[in-house]
N, C-alpha and C positions, 0 to 999 in steps of 0.2 A: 301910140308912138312912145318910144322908150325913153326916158330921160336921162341923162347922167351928168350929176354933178349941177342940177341947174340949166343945162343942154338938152333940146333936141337930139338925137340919135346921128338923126340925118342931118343935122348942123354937123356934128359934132364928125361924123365921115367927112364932109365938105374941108374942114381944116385937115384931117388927118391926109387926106389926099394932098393936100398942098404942103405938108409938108412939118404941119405944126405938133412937134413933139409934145407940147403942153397939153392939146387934146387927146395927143396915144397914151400918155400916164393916164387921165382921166379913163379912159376905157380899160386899159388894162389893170387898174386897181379897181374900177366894178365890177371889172370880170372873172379874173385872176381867182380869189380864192373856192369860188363856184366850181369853177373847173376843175381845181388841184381835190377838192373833194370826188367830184365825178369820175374822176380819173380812178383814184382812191380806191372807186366801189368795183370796179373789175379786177380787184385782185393785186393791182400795182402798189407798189412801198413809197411811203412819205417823200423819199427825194425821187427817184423817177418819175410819181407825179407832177411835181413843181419843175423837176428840167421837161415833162414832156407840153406841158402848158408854156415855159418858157420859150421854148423853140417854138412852138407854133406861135406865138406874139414876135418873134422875131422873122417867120417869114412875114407874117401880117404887115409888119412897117415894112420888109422888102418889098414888098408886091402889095403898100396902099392904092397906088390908083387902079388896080384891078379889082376893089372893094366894088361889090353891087351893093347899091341902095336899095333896090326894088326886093331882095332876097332878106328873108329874115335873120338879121345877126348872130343874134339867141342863139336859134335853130342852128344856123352856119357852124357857128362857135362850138357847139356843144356835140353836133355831126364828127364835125372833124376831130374833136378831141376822142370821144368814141372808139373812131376809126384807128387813127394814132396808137391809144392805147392798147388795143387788140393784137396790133402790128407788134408792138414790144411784148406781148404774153406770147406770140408765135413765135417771135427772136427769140424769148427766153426756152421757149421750149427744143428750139434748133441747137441754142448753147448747151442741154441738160444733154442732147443726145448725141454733140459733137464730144462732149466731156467723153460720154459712157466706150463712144470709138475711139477716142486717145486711150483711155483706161485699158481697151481691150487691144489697142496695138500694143502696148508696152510689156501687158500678159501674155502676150504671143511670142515678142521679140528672145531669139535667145543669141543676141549679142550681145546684150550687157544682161550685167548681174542686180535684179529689181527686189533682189529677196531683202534691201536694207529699207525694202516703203513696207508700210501698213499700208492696204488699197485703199482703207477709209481717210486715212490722213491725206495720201495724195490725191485725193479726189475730192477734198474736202479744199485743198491749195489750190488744185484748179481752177472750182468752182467760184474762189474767192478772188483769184485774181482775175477771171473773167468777171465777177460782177463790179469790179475796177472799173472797167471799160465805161466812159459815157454811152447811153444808151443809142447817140447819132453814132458814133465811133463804132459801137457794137453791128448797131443797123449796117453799118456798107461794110465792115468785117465780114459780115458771115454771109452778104450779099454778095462777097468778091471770094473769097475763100471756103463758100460750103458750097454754095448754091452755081459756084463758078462763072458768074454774068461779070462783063469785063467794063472795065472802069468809064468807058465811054454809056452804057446803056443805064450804070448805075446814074450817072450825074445825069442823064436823059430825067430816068424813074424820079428822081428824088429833088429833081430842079437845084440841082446843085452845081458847082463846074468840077471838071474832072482833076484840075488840080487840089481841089478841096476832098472828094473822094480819098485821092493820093494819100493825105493827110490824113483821112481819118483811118485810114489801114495803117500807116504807118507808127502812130499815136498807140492804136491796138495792139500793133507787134513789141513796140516798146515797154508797154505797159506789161504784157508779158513776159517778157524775157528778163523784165528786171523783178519781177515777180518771181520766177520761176528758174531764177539764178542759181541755185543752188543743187535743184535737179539738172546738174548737167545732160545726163544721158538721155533726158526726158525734153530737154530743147532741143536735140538734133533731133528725134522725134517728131518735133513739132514743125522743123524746119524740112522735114519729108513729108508732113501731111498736107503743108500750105506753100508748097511748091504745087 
């Protein structure tokens, strides 16, 4: 049985389920930098590991009383961060090839005049303001907008509510445009790919 802090494991569940924050600090600083390493080793960068472990300790207190005792924490813990992680190296790779289709719509377009970009600088602005995005904001962006799955199936998938989906597309768009201000011609662009 695992102990932390002086604690039982399974004590230590028994408060978090009722509700006592003083036990969830206690678990999430034993756990906490374990994981942000773990995360770490599949290729992810120093802050997306630490928001991607953050947000998983933030469902964990939404959803404490559905904490099993009988399942191994560890194991639990370290599972799901895994999974998590892999989920954002697929997001990331969905973002490198949405980038490469804007690049190649804006090559194609001959309604406006693109000859005042270098294709490496503009796609270098992309890149940057799309790694802007929080990684949860990124996740229902390209779930709503690449993958086209509608706001109701995302907040199903992701145990979210559909008002908070909203938000995190909206967050995205924002985050975009104010990035991406200055290429006018390349936001309405954008505003015909994610219609």
């Amino acid at each position: 049985m695992q102990v932390i802090g002086g604690i039982p494991e399974n004590v230590l569940i028994d408060r978090i389920k009722q509700g006592d924050q003083t036990a969830f600090e206690l678990l999430f600083k034993f756990y906490y930098p374990g994981l942000v390493v773990f995360a770490s080793h599949f290729g992810i960068d120093q802050a997306d590991s630490e928001e991607i472990v953050q947000d998983f300790f933030v469902r964990i207190w939404q959803h404490r009383h559905k904490i099993n005792q009988s399942d191994s924490l560890k194991a639990y813990f370290f599972t799901s961060i895994k999974n998590k992680s892999l989920n954002v190296l697929k997001q990331k790779k969905r973002n490198d090839n949405f980038i490469k289709k804007l690049i190649q719509v804006s090559e194609e377009s001959h309604s406006y005049n693109y000859d005042i970009f270098i294709e490496s600088d503009l796609q270098n602005k992309i890149r940057t303001s799309f790694n802007l995005i929080p990684p949860r904001s990124k996740e229902v962006f390209f779930l709503s907008r690449v993958t086209g799955i509608s706001n109701d199936e995302i907040a199903k998938r992701l145990d979210i509510s559909k008002r908070t989906v909203e938000t995190h597309i909206s967050n995205a768009l924002k985050i975009l445009k104010t990035e991406l201000k200055e290429f006018l011609t390349l936001l309405i662009l954008i505003d015909i790919l994610l219609k």
